[in-house]
N, CA and C of each residue as an Amber inpcrd file, in Angstrom:
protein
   351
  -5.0710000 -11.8430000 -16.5900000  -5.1770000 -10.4850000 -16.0740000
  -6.2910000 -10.4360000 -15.0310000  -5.9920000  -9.8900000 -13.8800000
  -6.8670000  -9.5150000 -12.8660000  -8.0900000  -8.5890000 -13.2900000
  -9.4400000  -8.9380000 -12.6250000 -10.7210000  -8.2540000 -13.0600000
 -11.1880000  -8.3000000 -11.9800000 -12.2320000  -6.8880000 -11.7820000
 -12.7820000  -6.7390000 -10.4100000 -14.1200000  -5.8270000 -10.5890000
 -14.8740000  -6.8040000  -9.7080000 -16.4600000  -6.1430000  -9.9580000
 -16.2230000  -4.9790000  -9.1980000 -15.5520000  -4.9480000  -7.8110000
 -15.8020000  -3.7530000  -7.2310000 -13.9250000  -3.3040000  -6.1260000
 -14.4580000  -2.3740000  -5.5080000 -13.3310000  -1.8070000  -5.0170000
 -13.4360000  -2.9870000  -3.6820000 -14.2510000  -3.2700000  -3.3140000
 -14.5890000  -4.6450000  -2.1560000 -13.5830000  -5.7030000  -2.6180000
 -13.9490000  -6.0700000  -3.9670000 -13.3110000  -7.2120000  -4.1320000
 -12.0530000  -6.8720000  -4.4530000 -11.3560000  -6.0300000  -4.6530000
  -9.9020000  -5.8620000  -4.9130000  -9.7320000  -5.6330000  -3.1070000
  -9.9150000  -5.4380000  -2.0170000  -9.9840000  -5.3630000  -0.6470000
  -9.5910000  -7.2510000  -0.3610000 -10.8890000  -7.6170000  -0.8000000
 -10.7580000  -9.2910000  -0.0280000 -10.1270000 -10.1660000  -0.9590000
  -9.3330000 -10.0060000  -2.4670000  -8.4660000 -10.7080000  -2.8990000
  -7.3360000  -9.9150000  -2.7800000  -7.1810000  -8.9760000  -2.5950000
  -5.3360000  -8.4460000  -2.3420000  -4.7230000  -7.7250000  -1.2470000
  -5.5120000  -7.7400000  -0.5130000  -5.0380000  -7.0730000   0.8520000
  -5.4290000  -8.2290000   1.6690000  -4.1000000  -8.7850000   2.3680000
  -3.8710000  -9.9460000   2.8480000  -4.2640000  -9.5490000   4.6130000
  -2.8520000  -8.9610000   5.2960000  -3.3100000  -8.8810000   6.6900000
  -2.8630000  -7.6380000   7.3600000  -3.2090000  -7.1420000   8.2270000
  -2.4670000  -6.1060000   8.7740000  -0.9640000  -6.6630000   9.6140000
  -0.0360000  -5.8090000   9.3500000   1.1200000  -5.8850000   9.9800000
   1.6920000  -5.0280000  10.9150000   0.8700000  -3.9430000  11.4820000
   0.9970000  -2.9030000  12.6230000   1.7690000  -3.3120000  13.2360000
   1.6880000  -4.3990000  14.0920000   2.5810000  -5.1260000  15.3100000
   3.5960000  -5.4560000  14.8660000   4.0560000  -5.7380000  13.9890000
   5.2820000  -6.4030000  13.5050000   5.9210000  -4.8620000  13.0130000
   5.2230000  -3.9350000  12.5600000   6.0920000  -3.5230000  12.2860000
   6.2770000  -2.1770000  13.3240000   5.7460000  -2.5250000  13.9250000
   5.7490000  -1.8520000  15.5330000   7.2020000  -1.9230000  15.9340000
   6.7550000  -3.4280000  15.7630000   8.0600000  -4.1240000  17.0710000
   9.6850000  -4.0670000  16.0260000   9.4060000  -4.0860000  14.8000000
  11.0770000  -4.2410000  13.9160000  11.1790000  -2.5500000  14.5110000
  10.4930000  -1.3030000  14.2800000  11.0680000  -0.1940000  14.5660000
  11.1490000   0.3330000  16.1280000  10.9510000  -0.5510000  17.0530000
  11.5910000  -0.2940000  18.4390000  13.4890000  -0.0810000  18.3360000
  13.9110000  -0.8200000  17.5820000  14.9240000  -0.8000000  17.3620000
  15.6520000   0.3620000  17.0170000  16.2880000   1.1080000  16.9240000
  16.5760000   2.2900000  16.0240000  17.8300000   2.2070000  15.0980000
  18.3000000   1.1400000  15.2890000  19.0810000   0.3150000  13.9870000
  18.7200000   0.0060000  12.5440000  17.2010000   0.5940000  12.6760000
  16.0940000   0.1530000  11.2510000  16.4250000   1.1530000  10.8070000
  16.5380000   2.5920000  11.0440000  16.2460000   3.6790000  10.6660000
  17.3210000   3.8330000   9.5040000  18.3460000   2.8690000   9.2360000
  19.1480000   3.5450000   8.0980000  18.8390000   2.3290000   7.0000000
  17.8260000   1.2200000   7.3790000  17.2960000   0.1390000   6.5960000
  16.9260000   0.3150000   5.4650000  16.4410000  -0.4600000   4.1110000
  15.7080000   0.2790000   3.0430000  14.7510000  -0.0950000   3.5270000
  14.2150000  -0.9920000   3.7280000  12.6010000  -1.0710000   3.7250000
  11.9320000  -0.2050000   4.8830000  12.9470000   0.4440000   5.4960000
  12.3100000   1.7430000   6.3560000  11.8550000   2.8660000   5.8490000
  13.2410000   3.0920000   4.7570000  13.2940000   4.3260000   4.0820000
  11.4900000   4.1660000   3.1510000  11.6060000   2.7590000   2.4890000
  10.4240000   2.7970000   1.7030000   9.2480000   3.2170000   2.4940000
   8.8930000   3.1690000   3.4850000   8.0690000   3.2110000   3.9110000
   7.4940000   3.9620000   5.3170000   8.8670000   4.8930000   5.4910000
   8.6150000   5.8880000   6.5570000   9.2000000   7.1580000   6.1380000
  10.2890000   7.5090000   4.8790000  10.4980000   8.2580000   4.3910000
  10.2110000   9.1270000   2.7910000   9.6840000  10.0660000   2.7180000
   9.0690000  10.7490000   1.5250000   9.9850000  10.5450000   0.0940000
   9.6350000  10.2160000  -0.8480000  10.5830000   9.7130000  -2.0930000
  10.4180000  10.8060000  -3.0870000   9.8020000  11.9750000  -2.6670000
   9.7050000  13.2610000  -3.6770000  11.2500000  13.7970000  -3.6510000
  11.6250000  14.1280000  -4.6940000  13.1270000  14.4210000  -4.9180000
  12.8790000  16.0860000  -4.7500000  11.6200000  16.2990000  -4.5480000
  11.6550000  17.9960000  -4.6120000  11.5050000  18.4470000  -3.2410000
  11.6740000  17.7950000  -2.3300000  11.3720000  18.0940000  -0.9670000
  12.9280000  17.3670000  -0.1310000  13.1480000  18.0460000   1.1800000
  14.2660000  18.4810000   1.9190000  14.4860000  17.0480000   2.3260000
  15.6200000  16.8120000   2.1150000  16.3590000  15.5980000   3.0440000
  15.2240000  14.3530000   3.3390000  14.6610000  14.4480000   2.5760000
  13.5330000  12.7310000   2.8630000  12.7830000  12.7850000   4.3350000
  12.5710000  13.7850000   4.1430000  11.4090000  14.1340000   5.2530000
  10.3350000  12.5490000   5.8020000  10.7160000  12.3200000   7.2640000
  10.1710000  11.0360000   7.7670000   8.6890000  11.0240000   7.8850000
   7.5410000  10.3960000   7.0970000   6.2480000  10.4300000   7.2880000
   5.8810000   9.4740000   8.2710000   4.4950000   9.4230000   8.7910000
   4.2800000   8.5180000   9.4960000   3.1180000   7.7400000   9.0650000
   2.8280000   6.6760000   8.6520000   1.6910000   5.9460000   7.9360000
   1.2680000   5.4410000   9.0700000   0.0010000   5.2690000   8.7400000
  -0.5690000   5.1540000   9.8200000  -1.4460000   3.4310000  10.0150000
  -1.5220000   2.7640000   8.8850000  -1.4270000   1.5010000   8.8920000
  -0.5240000   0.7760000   8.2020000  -0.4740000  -0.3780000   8.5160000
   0.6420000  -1.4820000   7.8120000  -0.1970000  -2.6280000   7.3070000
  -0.3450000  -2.8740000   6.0670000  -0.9440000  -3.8350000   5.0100000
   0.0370000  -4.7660000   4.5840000  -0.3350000  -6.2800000   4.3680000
   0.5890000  -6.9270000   3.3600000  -0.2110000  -7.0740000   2.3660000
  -0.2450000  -7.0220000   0.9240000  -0.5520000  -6.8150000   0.2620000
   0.3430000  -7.9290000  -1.2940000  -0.8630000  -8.3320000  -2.3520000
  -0.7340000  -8.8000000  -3.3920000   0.4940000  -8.5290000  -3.8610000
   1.3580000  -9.1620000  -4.8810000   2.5010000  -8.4030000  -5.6600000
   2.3750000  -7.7340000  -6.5150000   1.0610000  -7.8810000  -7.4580000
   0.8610000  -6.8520000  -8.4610000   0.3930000  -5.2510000  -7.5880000
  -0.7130000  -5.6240000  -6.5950000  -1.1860000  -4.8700000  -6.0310000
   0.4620000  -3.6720000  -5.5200000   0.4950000  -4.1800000  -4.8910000
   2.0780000  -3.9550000  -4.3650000   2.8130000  -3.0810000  -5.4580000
   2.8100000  -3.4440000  -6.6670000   3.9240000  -2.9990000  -7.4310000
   2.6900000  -1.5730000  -7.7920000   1.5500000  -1.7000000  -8.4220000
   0.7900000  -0.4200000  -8.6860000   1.0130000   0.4290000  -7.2280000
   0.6310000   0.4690000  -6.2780000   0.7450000   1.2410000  -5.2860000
   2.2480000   1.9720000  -5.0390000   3.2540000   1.2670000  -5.4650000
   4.5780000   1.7410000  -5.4370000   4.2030000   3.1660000  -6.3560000
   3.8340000   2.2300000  -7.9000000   3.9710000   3.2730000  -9.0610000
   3.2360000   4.5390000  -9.0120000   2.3620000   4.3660000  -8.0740000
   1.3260000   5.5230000  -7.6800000   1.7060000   6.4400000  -6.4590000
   3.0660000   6.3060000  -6.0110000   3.2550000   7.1880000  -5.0680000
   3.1280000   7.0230000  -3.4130000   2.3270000   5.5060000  -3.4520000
   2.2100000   4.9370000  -2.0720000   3.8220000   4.6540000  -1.0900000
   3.4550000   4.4970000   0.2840000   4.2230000   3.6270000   0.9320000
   4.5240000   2.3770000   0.5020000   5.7660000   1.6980000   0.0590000
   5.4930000   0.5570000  -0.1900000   7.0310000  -0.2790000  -0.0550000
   6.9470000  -1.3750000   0.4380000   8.0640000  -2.2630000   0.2370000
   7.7990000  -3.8020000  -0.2810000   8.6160000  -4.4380000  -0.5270000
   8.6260000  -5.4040000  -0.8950000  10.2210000  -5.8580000  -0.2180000
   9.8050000  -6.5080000   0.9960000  10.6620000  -6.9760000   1.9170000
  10.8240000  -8.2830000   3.0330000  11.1110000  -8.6550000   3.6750000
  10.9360000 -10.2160000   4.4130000  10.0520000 -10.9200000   3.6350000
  10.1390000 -10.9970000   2.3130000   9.4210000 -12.1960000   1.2370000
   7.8580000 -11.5520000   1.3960000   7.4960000 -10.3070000   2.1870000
   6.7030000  -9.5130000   1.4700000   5.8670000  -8.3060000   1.0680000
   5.1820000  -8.7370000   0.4070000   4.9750000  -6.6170000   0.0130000
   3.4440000  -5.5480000   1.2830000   4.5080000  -5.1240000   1.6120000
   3.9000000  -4.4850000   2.5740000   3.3200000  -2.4230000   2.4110000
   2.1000000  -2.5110000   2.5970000   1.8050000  -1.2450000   1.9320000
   1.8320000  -0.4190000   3.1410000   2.4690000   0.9910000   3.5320000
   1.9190000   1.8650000   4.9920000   0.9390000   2.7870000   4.2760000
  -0.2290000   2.0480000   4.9920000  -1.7100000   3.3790000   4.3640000
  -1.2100000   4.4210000   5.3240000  -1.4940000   5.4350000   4.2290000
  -1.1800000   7.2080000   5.1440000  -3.0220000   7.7030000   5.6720000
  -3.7500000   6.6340000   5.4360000  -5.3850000   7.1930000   6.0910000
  -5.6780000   6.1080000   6.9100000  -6.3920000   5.9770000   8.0590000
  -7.0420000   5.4060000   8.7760000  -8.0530000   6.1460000   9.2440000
  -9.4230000   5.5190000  10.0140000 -10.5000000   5.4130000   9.8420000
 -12.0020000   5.4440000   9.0110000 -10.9610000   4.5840000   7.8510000
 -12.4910000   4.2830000   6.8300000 -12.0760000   3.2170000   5.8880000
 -12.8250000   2.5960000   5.3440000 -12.5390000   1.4550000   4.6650000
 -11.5450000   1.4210000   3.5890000 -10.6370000   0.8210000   3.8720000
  -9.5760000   0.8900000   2.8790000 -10.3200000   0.6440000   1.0360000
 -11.8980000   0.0490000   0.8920000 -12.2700000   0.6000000  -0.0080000
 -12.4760000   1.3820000  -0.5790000 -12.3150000   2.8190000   0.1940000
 -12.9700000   3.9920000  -0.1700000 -11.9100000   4.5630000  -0.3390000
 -10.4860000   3.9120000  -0.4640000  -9.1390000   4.3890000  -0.4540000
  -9.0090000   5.1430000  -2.4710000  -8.8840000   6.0710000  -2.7410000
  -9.0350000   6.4890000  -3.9180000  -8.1070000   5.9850000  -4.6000000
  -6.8420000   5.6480000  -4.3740000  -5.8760000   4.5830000  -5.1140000
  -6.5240000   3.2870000  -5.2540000  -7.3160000   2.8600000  -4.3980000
  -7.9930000   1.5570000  -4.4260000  -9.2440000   1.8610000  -5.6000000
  -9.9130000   2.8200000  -5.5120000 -10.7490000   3.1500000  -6.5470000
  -9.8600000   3.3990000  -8.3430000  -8.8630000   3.7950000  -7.9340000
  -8.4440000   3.5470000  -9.1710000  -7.8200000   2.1210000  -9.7430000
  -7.6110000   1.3580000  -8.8710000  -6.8090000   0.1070000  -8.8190000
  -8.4150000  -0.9280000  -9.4170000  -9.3150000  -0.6080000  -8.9220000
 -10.4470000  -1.2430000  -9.3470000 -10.4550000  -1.3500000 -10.8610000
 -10.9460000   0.0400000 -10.7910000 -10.8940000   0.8740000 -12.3290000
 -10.2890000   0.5840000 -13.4210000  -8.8440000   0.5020000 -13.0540000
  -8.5580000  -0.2710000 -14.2560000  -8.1140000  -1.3480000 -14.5160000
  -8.6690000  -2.2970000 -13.5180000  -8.4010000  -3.9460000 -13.4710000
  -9.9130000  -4.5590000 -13.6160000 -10.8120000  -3.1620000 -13.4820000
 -11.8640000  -4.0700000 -13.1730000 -12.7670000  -4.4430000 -14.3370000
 -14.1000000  -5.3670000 -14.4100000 -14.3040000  -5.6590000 -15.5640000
 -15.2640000  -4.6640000 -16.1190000 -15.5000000  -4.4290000 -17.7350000
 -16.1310000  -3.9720000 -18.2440000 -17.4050000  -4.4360000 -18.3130000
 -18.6210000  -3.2350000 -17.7970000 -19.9750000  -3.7720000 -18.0580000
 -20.4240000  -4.0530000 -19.3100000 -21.1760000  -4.8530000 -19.7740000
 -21.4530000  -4.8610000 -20.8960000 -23.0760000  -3.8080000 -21.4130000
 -23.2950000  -3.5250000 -22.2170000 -24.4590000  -2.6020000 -22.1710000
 -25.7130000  -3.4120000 -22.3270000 -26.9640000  -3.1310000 -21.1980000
 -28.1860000  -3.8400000 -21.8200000 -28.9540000  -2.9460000 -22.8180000
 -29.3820000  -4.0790000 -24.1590000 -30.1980000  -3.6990000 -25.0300000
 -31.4950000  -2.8920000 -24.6180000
């Protein structure tokens, strides 16, 4: 099981690279738009809202597989596609540490202090 001193270190072991450009360049196309891994990740998955309303994330992460699969379960952008899991952060300009899904992703992977006497 994964353990993490801090929200840093869940940053520099599971968030691999940015994929902006790539995924720049697959949606020049407009042949993507009826794709799944578009839908995952440019369209809203709330069943209570109109016709899958198109969001726009504003970065592109590849990202861990566990990492990957919590961020799904939490409501994130997320696919798991061309062999891999790619997260669209909906915030930019601040450290994807300070990302509050990332604070919870710490949280409960991370390790328990022990108490000093």
């Amino acid at each position: 099981m994964r353990q993490f001193e801090s929200e840093e270190q869940v940053v520099a072991t599971e968030i691999h690279s940015n994929v902006g450009q790539l995924i720049q360049k697959l949606t020049e196309n407009e042949s993507c738009y009826d794709e799944e891994w578009f839908c995952e990740l440019f369209c809203d998955q709330d069943p209570d809202r109109e016709d899958g309303e198109v969001l726009e994330p504003l970065e592109f992460w590849t990202v861990s597989r566990h990492l990957g699969e919590f961020l799904s379960g939490h409501g994130e952008l997320v696919t798991n596609s061309f062999g891999l899991w790619i997260w669209g952060r909906q915030t930019s300009g601040q450290r994807i540490s300070l990302d509050h899904v990332i604070h919870i992703y710490a949280t409960m992977y991370g390790k328990e202090v022990e108490s000093q006497p």
